[in-house]
C-alpha positions as CSV (number, residue, x, y, z in Angstrom):
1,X,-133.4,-13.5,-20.3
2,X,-132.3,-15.9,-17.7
3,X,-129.0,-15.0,-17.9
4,X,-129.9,-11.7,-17.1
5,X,-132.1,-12.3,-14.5
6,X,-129.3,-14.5,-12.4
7,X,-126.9,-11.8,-12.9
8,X,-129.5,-9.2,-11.4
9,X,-130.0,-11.7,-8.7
10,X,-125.8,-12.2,-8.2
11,X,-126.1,-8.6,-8.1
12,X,-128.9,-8.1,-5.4
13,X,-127.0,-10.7,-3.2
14,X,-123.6,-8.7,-3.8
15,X,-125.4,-5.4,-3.0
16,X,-127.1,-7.3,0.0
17,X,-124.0,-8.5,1.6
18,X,-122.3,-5.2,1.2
19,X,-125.0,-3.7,2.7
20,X,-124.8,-6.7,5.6
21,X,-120.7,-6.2,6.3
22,X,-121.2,-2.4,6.5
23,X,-124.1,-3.1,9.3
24,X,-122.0,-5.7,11.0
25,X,-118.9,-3.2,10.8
26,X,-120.6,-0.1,12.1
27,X,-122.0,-2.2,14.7
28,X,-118.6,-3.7,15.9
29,X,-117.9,0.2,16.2
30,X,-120.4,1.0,18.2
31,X,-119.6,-1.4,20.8
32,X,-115.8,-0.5,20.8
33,X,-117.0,3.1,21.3
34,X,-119.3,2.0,24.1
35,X,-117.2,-0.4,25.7
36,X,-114.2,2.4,25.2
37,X,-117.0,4.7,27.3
38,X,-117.6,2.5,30.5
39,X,-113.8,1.4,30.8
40,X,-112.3,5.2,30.4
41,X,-110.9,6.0,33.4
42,X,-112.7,9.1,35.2
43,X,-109.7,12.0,34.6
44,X,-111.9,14.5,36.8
45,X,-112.5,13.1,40.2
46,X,-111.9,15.1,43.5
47,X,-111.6,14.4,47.0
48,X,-110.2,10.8,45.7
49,X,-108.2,10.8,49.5
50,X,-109.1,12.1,52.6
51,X,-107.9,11.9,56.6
52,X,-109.3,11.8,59.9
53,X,-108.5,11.6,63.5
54,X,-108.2,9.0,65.6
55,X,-108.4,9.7,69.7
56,X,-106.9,7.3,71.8
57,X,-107.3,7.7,75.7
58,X,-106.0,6.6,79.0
59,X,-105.7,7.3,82.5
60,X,-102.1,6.6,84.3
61,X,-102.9,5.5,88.2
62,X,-100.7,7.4,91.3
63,X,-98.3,5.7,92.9
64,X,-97.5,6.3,96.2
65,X,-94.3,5.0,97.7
66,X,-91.4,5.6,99.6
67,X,-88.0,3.8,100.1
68,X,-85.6,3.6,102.7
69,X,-82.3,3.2,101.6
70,X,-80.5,3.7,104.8
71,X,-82.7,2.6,107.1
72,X,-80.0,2.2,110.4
73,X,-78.5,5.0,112.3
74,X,-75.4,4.0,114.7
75,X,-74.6,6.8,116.8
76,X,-71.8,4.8,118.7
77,X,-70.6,5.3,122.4
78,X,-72.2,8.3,124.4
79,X,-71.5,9.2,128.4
80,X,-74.1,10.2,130.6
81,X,-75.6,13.7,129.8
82,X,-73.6,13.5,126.3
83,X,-75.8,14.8,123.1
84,X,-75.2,13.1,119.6
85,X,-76.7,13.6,116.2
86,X,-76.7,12.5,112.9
87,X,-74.6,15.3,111.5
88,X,-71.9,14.2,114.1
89,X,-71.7,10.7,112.8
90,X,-72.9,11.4,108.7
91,X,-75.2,8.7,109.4
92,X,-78.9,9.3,108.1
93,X,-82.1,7.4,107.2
94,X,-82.0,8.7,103.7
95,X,-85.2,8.2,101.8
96,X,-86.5,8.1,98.2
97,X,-90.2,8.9,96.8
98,X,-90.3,6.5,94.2
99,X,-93.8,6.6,93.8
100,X,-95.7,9.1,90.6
101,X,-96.8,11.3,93.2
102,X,-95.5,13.9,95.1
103,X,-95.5,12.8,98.9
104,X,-96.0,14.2,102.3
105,X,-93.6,12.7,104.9
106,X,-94.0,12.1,108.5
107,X,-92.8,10.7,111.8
108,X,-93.8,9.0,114.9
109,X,-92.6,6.8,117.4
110,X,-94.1,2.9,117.2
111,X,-95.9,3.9,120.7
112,X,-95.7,6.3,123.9
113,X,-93.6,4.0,125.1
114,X,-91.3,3.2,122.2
115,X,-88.0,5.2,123.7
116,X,-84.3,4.3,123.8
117,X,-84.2,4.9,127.3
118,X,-85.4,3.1,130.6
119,X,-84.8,6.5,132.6
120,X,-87.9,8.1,134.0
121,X,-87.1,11.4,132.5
122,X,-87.2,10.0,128.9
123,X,-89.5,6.8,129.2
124,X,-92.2,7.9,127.3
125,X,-92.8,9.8,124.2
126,X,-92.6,12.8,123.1
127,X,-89.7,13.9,125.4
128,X,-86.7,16.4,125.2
129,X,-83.7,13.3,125.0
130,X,-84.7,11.6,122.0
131,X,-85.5,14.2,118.3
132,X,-85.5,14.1,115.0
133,X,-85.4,16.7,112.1
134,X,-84.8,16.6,108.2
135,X,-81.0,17.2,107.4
136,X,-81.9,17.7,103.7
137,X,-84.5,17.3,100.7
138,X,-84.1,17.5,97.3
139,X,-87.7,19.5,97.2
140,X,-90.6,20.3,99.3
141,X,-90.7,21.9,102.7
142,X,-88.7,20.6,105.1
143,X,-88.6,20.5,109.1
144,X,-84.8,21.4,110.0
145,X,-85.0,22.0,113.1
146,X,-84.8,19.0,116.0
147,X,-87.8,18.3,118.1
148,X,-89.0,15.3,119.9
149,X,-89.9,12.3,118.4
150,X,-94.1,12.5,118.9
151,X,-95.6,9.1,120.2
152,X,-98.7,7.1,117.7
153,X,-99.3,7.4,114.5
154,X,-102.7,10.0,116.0
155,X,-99.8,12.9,116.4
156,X,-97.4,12.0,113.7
157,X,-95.7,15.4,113.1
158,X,-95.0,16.1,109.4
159,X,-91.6,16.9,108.4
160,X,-91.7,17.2,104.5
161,X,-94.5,18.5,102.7
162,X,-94.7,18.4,98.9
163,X,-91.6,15.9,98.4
164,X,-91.6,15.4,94.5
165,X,-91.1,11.8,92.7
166,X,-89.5,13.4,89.9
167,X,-85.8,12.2,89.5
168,X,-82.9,14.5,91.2
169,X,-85.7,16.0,93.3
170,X,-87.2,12.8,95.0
171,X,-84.6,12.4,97.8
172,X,-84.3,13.5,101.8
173,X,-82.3,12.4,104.6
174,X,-83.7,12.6,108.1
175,X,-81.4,12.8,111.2
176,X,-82.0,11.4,114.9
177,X,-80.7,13.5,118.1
178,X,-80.1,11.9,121.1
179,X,-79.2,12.9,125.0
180,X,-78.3,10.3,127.4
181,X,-80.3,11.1,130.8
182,X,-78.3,11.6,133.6
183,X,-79.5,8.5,135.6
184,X,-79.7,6.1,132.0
185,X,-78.6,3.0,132.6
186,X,-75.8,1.5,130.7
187,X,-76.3,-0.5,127.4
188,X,-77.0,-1.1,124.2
189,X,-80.4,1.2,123.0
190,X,-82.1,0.8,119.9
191,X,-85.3,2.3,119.5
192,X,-87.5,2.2,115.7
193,X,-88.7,5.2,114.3
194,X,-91.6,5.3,112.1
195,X,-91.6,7.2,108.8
196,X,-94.7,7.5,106.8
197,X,-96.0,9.1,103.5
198,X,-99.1,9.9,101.9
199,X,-100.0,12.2,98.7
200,X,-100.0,15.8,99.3
């Protein structure tokens, strides 16, 4: 009887543990099959990139400038009553806008006064001995025709309008005309002439 009883108990504990590894196996499962869930990579997922736009702004400040790159005109030796120019000599005040806008160009004399000559026919400004004019400009609207040299900056007379800074269109040369009065007195003359810009 006791025999028999132990091996019904053996077998209980046999069935029992059986019973035990399968629990413990399907539950290893289950945790591989959930764990295999939350790590699987999501196969289906749209709109994963996307792109916008970026503005970027600025403003760029104008320039205005001029150069003179020739800024002395020699006539040479005159005789009473003679009339020389720029063109006779190829002697100009060539000029450059070298600003970022395009420029309006003018002229004046430093004051009424402000002549090459002493005689009373050409001692003051504006007068008929002493002109100037725009041999060439690159661009713009030029003056090419001589007339006198006007006095103070109040009646600057404007000989370029519209002069561009671009490169190969920024460049002009302006001429000077003089006639020696008949009762000048002899010397050397030099007289400034005032050339001035602004935007157009």
């Amino acid at each position: 009887m006791k025999r028999k009883s132990r091996k019904l108990n053996k077998q209980k504990k046999d069935k029992l543990r059986r019973e035990e590894l399968a629990i413990a196996i399907i539950s290893v499962f289950a945790i591989i099959a959930v764990l295999s869930f939350v790590i699987k990579p999501e196969v289906d997922i749209t709109g994963a990139a996307s792109s916008g736009t970026g503005t970027t702004r600025f403003e760029v400040i104008g320039v205005a400038s001029i150069i003179i790159t020739n800024n002395s005109i020699n006539l040479g030796l005159l005789q009473i009553n003679e009339t020389k120019n720029s063109e006779d000599v190829n002697d100009f005040f060539n000029i450059t806008n070298d600003g970022s806008v395009n420029m309006d160009v003018y002229v004046y004399g430093q004051g009424a006064s402000e002549t090459p000559f002493t005689s009373n026919l050409a001692n003051t400004l504006p007068n008929e001995y002493y002109k100037v004019h725009v041999n060439s400009a690159e661009s713009g609207t030029a003056n090419t025709t001589y007339f006198p040299v006007p006095g103070p900056i109040s009646q600057k007379e404007l000989v370029i309008s519209d002069l561009s800074y671009t490169d190969g269109s920024d460049k002009a040369a302006i001429g000077i005309q003089v006639t020696v009065p008949i009762d000048e007195a002899p010397g050397l003359k030099n007289v400034d002439l005032v050339i001035y810009a602004e935007a157009h």
